[in-house]
LUMLOGU-506652 format. One line per 3 residues: number of its first residue (from 1); their letters; for each residue z, y, x of N, C-alpha, C, O, CB. Coordinates in steps of 0.02 Angstrom, whole numbers. Atoms other than C-alpha are relative to their C-alpha. Last residue first. Glycine has a CB too. Layout:
<recs>
NUM	a	Z/Y/X/Z/Y/X/Z/Y/X/Z/Y/X/Z/Y/X  ...
</recs>
This chain:
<recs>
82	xxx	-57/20/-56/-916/-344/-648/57/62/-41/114/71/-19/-28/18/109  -38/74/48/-1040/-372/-794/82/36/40/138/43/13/-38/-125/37  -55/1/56/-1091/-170/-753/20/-55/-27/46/-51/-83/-17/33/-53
79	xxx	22/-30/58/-1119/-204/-563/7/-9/-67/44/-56/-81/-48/0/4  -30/56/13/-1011/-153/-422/-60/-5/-54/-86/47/-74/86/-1/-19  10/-2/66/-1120/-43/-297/14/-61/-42/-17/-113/-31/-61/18/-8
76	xxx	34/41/29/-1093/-75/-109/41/17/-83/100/16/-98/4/-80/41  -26/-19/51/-1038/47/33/-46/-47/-54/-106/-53/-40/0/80/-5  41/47/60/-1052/1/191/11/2/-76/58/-33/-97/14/-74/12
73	xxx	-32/31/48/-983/143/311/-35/-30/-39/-82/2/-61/35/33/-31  39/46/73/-1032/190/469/36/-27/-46/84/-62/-31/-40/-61/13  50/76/-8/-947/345/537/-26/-41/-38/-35/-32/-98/23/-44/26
70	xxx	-45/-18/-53/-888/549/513/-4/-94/49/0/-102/110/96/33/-46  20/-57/-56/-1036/616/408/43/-21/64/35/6/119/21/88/-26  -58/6/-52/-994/481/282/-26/33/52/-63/-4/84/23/-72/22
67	xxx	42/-22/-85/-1132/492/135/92/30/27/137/62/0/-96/100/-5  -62/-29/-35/-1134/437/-54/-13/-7/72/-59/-37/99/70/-38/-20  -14/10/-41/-1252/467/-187/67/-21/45/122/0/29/-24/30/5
64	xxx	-71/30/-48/-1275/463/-345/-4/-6/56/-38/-58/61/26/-63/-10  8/40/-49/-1420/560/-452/81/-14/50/125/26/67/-64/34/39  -93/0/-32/-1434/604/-624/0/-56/75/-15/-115/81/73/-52/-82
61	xxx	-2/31/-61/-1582/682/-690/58/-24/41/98/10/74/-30/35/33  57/-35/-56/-1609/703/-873/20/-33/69/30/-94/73/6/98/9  99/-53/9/-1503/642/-983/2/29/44/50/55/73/-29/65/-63
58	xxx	35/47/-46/-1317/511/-970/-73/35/-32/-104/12/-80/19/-97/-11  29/36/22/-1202/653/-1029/-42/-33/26/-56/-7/80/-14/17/-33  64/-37/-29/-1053/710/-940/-47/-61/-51/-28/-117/-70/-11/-2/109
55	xxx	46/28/65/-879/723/-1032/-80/4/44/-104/59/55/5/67/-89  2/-17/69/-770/821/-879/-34/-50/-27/-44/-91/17/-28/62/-15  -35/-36/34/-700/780/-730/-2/13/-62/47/14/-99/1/41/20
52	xxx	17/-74/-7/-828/639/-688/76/40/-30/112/9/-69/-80/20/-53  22/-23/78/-769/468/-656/-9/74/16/10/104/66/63/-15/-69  6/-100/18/-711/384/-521/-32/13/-51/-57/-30/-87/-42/54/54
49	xxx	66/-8/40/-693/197/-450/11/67/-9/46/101/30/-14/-44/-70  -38/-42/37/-586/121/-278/-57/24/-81/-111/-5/-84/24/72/62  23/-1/44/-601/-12/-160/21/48/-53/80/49/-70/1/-51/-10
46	xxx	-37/-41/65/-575/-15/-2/-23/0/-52/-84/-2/-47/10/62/2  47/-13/51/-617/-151/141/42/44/-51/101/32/-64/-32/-69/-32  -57/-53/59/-544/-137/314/-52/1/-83/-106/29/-89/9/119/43
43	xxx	56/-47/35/-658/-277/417/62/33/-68/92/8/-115/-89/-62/-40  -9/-61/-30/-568/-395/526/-44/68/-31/-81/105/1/-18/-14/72  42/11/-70/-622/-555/432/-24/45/39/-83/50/56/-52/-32/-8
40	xxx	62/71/1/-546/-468/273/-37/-9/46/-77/36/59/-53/-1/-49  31/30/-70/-413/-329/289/-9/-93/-9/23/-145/-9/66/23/75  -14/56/-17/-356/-251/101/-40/-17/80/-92/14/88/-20/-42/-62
37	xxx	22/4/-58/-357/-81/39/33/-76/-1/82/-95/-32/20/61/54  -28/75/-5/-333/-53/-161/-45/1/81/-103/21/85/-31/-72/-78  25/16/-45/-353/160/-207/27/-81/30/87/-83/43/7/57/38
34	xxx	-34/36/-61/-284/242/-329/-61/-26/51/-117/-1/55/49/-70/-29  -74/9/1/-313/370/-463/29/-41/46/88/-31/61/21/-22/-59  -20/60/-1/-489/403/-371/80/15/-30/116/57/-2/-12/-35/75
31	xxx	-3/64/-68/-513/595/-369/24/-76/-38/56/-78/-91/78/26/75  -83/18/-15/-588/662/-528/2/-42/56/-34/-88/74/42/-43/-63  -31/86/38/-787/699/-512/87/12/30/111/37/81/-54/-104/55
28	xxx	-58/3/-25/-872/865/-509/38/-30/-15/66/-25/-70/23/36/2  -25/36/69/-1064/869/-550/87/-22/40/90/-58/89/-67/-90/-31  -95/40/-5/-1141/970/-436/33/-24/-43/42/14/-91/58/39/17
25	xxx	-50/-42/13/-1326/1046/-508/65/-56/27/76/-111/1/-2/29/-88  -10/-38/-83/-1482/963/-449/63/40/-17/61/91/18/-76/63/32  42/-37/0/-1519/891/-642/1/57/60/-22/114/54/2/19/-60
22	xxx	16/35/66/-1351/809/-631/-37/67/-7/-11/123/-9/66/-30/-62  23/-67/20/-1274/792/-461/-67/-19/-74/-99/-70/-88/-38/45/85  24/2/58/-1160/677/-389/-29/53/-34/4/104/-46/40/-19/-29
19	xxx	36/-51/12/-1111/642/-210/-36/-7/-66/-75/-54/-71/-42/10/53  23/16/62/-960/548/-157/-47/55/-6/-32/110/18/54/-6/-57  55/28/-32/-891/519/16/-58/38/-62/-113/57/-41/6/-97/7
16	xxx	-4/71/12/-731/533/-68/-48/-22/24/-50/-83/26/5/-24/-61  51/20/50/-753/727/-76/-6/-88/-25/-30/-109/-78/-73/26/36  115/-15/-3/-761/724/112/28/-25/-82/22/-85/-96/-94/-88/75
13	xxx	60/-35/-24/-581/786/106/-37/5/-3/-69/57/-10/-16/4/26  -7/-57/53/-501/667/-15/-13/71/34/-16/118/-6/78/-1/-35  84/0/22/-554/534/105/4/73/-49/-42/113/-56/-32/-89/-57
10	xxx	22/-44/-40/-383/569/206/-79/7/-30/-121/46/-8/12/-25/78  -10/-101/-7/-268/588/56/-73/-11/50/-116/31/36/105/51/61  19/-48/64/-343/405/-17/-4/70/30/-53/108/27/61/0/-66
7	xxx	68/-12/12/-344/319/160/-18/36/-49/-69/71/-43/-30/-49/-6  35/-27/-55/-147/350/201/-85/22/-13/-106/80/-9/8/-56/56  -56/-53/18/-82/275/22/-46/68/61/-80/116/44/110/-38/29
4	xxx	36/-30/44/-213/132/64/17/76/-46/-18/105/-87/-7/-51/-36  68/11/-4/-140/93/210/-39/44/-39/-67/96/-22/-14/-62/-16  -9/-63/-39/47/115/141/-88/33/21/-111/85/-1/54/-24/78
1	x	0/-60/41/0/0/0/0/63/43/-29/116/28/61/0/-47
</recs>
């Protein structure tokens, strides 16, 4: 828990990594309420989800990104069965 206590504040700088924008405009997402860290065959894995601040609707252009300016990170998309 500590771990993952540590990794929430420090991502909560870049934004979470997270990039969301809706019809090229910023779309401003709630931080993660938590955050689950675990170490798997030496590899830190986190897991966390988000949501927009406000009500957003699913029209026009909506694009997701995410981007680590500081190293590599693997980032993998859950999908909606999961």
């Amino acid at each position: 828990r500590e771990v993952a206590d540590t990794v929430h504040a420090s991502l909560a700088e870049f934004n979470y990594f997270q990039l969301v924008t809706v019809d090229g405009k910023d779309e401003a997402m709630s931080p993660p309420p938590q955050l689950m860290a675990n170490f798997d065959n030496d590899q830190l894995i986190i897991l966390f989800e988000s949501e927009p601040k406000a009500p957003m609707k699913l029209a026009g252009k909506i694009d997701i990104g995410v981007y680590d300016p500081t190293f590599y990170t693997a980032i993998d998309f859950t999908e909606d069965a999961n």
